[in-house]
N, C-alpha and C positions, 0 to 999 in steps of 0.2 A: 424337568428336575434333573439337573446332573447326576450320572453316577458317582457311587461313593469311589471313596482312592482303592479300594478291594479289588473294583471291577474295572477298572479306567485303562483305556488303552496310554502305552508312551506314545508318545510323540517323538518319533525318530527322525523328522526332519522331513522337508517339504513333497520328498518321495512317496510318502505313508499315504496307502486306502485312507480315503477320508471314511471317516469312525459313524457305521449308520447308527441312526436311531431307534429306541424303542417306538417310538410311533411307527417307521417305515416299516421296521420288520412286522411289527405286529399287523401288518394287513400284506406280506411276502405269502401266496401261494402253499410255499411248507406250513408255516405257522396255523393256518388258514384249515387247512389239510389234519392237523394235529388238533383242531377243536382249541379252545380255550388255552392248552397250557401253555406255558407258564402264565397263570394270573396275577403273582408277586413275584418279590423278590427270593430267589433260590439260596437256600443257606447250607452253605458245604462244611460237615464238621470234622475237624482236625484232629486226630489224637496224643497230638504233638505239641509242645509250646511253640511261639512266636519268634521268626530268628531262625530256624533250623530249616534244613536241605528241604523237607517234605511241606513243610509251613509255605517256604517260596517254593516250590513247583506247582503248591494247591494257588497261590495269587499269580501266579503269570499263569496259570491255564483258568481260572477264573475271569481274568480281563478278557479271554478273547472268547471262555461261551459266553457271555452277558452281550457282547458282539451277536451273534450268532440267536440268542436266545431272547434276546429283548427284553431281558428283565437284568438285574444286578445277580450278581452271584457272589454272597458276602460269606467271607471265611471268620468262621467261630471256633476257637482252640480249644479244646476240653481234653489235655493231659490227663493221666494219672492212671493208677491199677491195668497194666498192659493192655491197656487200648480198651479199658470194657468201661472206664466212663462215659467217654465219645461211644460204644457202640449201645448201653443202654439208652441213651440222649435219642440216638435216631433211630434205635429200635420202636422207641415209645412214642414216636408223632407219625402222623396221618399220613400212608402210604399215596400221598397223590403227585412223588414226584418231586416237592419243593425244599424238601430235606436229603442231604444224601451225608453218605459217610465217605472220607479218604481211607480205605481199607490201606495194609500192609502186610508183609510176611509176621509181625508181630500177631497177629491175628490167626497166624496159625499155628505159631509157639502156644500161644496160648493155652489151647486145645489141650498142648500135653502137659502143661504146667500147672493149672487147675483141674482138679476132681471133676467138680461141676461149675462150668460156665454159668453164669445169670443170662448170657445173650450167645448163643451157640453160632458162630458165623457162618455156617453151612446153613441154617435156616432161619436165620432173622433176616438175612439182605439176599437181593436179587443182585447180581454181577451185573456191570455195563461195560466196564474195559480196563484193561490196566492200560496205565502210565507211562511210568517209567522205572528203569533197575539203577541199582548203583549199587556199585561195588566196593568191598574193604579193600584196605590193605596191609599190608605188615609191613609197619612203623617201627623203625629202632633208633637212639640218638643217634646226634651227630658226629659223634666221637666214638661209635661203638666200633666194638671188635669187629664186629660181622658184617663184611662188606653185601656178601650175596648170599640168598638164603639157603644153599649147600653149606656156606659158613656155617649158618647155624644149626641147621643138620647136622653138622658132624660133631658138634659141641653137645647138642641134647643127647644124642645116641650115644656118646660119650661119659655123660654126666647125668644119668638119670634125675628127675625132680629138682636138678639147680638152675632149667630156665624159666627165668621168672616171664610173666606174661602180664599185664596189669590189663583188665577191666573195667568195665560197670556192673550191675546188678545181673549172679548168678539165673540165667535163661534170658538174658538179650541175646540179639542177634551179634553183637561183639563175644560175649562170652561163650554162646556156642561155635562160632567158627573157629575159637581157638581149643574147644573141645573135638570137634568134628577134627580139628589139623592135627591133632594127638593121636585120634586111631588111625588116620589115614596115611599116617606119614611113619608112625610108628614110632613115638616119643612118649617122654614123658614130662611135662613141663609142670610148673606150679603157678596155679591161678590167684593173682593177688586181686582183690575186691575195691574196688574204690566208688566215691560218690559222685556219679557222674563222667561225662567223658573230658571237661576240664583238668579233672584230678588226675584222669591217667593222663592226660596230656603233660601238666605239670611232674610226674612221676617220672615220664618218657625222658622229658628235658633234662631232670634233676639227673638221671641215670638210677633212680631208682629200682625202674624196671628194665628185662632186657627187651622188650620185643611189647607192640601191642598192634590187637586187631581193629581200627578205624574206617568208618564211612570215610572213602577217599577226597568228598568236595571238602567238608571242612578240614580237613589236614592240609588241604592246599599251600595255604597262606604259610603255614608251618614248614612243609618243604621249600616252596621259594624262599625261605628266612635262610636257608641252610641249619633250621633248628634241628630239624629232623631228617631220617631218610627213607625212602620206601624200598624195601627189598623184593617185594612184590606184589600183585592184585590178585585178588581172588574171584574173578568172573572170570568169562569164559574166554575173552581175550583180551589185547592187552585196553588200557583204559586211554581216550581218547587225550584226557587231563593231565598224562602222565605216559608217554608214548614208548618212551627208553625204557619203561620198569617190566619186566616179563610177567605175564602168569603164573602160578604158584605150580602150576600142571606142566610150563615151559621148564621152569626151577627144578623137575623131576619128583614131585609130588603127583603120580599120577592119578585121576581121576577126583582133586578136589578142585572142590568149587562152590561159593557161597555170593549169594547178589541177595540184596536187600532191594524190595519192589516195594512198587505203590499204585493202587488201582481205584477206582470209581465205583460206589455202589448203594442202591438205593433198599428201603425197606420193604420186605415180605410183600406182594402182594401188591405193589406200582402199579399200575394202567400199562397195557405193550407198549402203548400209543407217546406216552411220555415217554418211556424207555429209550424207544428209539430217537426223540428226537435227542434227546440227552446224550445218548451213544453218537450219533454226529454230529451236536456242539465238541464233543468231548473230542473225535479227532479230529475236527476242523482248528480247533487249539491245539491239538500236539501237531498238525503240519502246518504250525504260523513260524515263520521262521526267527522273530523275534524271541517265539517262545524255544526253540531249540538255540540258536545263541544261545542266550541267557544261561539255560539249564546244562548245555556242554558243555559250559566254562566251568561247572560246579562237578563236573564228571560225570554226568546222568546219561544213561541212554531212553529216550524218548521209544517208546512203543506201545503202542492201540493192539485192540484185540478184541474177538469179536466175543458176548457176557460167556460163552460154553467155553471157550480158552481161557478166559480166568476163574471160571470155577472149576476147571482143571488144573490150573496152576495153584489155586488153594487148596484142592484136594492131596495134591500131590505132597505139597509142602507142610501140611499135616503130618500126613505118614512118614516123612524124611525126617522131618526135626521132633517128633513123636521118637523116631528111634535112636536119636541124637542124645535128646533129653534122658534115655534110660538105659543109655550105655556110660553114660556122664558121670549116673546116680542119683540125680536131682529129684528130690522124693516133689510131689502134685500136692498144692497149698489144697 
């Protein structure tokens, strides 16, 4: 039985590993070694709609464990309520491994955003590896005043609460970077709300707003239009999609810095035994180079890690954007 288009390696031309099969691997030594798993097809669920940066990083690292794991690894999207309809979905089925969750930093907003979680992410899933990071960036029009972002420094410090900043939904990860960029820079900007990251986009263009915080892949297409411009990135260096635009901590913002991740992770109480093999499907796809093209072009940076480093990095990012959220003022739904 073919695999479905989810799982399917491209065909990059006569050079490419020919594509083994579930049959071969399933009698491979590892597999052999690992007892029975995978016995189905592995269902990876997304917290994300279909189309977005994290949706296509979960289907290029999906074609290449279903390689690797002998079974399809089919990506199922369950948006909605900061990532806790995806994480009740895999909290609630059978820890044997064939369900996992795409975790993200959204997941540990969370935390300080609700009172009480239904699915607490520090103990419903077990860590396998992160991902990959990607970074925002500040986005102004094409026609703005502010070439470089001292420009705009010196206009907010200037003009208390007239830089306008546009949005998505007060405790995303866009909305707090531009709250985190106010204490650390020591401004005072005015956060305008919108529906989704289209609208701010249309807002950006329109000159509506002065300035906004965006995942750098999809603004791509936006900067190569000369729609937009980017003044800076907010990781730790500069972005590989975006070579000439300095870090916000280059710009003399010292010490900020925001990356939006994405990691692997299975429900409470997994078997080791699947864990591991899952944990090296998982970097055996982030070193496919097919999958790092693809994902470079979109500004990702590609990084595995071993399950104790991303439940570090979830712990961590808790505590940070925990203290984000209540310097903000953002009262816990």
């Amino acid at each position: 039985m073919p695999m479905p288009v989810s799982a399917r390696r491209v065909d990059r031309g006569p050079t490419r590993r020919t594509m083994l099969t579930a049959t071969a691997l399933a009698f491979s030594p590892a597999l052999r070694a690992q007892g029975r798993f995978p016995q189905r097809p592995i269902t990876l669920v997304v917290p994300f709609g279909a189309g977005g940066i994290a949706d296509l990083m979960a289907r290029s690292l999906a074609e290449q464990m279903a390689e690797h794991l002998g079974q399809p690894v089919v990506i199922e999207n369950k948006p909605g309520a900061g990532s806790i309809v995806a994480s009740r979905a895999v909290a609630s089925e059978s820890p044997d491994g064939h369900t996992l969750l795409l975790m993200s930093n959204g997941h540990a907003v969370s935390v300080g955003l609700f009172r009480q979680l239904p699915v607490d992410p520090r103990r419903a899933f077990t860590p396998i590896t992160t991902l990959g990071f990607f970074d925002l960036g500040l986005f102004v029009p094409a026609g703005s005043r502010f070439n470089t972002l001292a420009d705009l420094l010196a206009f907010a410090k200037a003009n208390p609460g007239r830089l306008t900043v546009g949005s998505i939904a007060p405790g995303s990860t866009q909305h707090l970077a531009g709250r985190l960029f106010d204490t650390t820079a020591g401004v005072d900007s005015l956060a305008v709300p919108y529906n989704g990251s289209p609208a701010v986009l249309a807002a950006l263009r329109g000159g509506q707003v002065d300035v906004a915080f965006e995942i750098v892949g999809p603004m791509l297409p936006q900067v190569q239009a000369g729609a937009v411009r980017a003044l800076a990135v907010t990781g730790p260096r500069r972005n590989a999609a975006l070579p000439a635009v300095p870090t916000v901590t280059e710009s003399g913002v010292a010490s900020y810095e925001v990356t939006s991740w994405n990691g692997l992770a299975a429900p409470a109480g997994t078997p080791t035994t699947a864990l591991q093999l899952l944990h090296e499907a998982a970097l055996a796809a982030l070193s496919a180079q097919v999958v790092r093209d693809r994902l470079a072009a979109l500004g990702v940076r590609l990084q595995g890690s071993t399950p104790d480093a991303m439940a570090e990095l979830l712990a961590r990012e808790i505590e940070r954007w925990g203290a984000v959220i209540r310097r903000a003022g953002i009262t816990p739904n």
